[in-house]
N, C-alpha and C positions, 0 to 999 in steps of 0.2 A: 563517843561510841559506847553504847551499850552493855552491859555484862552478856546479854545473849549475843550479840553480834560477835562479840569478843569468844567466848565461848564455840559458835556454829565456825571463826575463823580457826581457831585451833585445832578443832575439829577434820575441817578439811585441808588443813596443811599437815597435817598427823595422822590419817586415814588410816591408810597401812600399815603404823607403826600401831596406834593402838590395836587395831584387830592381831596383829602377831600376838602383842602383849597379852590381850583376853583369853587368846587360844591358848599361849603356854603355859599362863592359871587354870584353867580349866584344866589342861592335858596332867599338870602338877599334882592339882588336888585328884584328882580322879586315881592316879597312880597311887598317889600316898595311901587314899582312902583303899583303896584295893588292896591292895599290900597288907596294911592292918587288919585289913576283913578276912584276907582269902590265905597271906603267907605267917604270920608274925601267933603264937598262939593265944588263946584271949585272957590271956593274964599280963599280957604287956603293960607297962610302966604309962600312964595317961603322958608322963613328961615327954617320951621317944616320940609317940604321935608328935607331939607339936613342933618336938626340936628336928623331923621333919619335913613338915608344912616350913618351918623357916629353912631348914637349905634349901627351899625353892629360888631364895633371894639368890646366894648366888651360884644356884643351878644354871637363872634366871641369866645371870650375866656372863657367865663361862659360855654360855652355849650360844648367846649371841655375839659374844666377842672372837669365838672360835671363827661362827659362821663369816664373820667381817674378815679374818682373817684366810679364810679357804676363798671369800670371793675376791683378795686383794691377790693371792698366789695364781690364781685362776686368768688372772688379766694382764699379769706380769709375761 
Protein backbone atom coordinates (compact mmCIF):
# COMPACT_ATOMS: atom_id res chain seq x y z
CA UNK A 1 0.00 0.00 0.00
CA UNK A 2 1.03 3.22 -0.97
CA UNK A 3 1.62 6.34 1.15
CA UNK A 4 -1.17 8.00 -1.09
CA UNK A 5 -3.52 5.27 -0.75
CA UNK A 6 -2.78 5.34 2.81
CA UNK A 7 -3.06 8.92 3.16
CA UNK A 8 -6.69 9.29 0.64
CA UNK A 9 -7.67 6.22 3.41
CA UNK A 10 -7.38 8.36 6.43
CA UNK A 11 -8.70 10.76 4.78
CA UNK A 12 -12.05 9.17 4.21
CA UNK A 13 -12.35 7.37 7.54
CA UNK A 14 -11.69 10.86 9.18
CA UNK A 15 -13.92 13.19 7.09
CA UNK A 16 -15.78 14.75 9.44
CA UNK A 17 -13.49 14.77 12.16
CA UNK A 18 -10.90 16.70 10.28
CA UNK A 19 -13.34 19.30 8.78
CA UNK A 20 -14.66 19.97 12.66
CA UNK A 21 -10.92 20.37 13.52
CA UNK A 22 -10.10 23.06 10.51
CA UNK A 23 -13.26 24.94 11.24
CA UNK A 24 -12.49 25.25 15.06
CA UNK A 25 -8.83 26.78 13.93
CA UNK A 26 -10.13 28.84 11.74
CA UNK A 27 -13.20 30.01 14.16
CA UNK A 28 -9.97 30.27 16.94
CA UNK A 29 -7.53 32.27 14.98
CA UNK A 30 -10.07 34.63 13.69
CA UNK A 31 -11.39 35.42 17.33
CA UNK A 32 -7.99 35.75 18.75
CA UNK A 33 -6.87 37.93 15.82
CA UNK A 34 -10.16 40.06 16.37
CA UNK A 35 -9.75 40.43 19.77
CA UNK A 36 -6.24 41.95 19.45
CA UNK A 37 -7.21 44.16 16.66
CA UNK A 38 -10.58 45.40 17.68
CA UNK A 39 -10.64 44.80 21.81
CA UNK A 40 -7.04 44.63 23.63
CA UNK A 41 -5.15 48.24 23.11
CA UNK A 42 -2.28 48.33 20.65
CA UNK A 43 0.28 48.35 23.15
CA UNK A 44 -0.39 44.82 24.21
CA UNK A 45 2.46 42.57 25.12
CA UNK A 46 3.57 40.37 21.53
CA UNK A 47 3.74 37.38 24.29
CA UNK A 48 -0.43 37.50 25.41
CA UNK A 49 -1.04 37.34 21.47
CA UNK A 50 0.57 34.07 21.29
CA UNK A 51 -0.18 32.71 24.77
CA UNK A 52 -3.60 32.97 23.17
CA UNK A 53 -3.39 31.39 19.87
CA UNK A 54 -2.07 28.48 22.29
CA UNK A 55 -5.20 28.08 24.62
CA UNK A 56 -6.74 27.30 21.54
CA UNK A 57 -5.11 23.71 22.27
CA UNK A 58 -7.18 23.33 25.03
CA UNK A 59 -10.09 25.48 24.15
CA UNK A 60 -9.69 22.81 21.41
CA UNK A 61 -10.37 19.97 23.75
CA UNK A 62 -12.73 21.30 26.41
CA UNK A 63 -15.16 22.01 23.91
CA UNK A 64 -15.17 18.94 22.17
CA UNK A 65 -14.98 16.91 25.26
CA UNK A 66 -17.91 18.97 26.64
CA UNK A 67 -19.77 18.46 23.24
CA UNK A 68 -19.16 14.30 23.73
CA UNK A 69 -20.30 14.73 26.86
CA UNK A 70 -23.96 16.80 26.29
CA UNK A 71 -24.35 14.16 23.24
CA UNK A 72 -23.77 11.08 25.89
CA UNK A 73 -26.48 12.86 28.54
CA UNK A 74 -28.70 13.60 25.50
CA UNK A 75 -29.17 9.69 24.72
CA UNK A 76 -29.09 8.52 28.25
Amino acid sequence: MSIVDRLREHVEDNQRGMLYDLVFALVWVAFVDALFRFVFPPSYPEWAFYLFMLAGIPAYFGFFWSLKMAKAQQQE
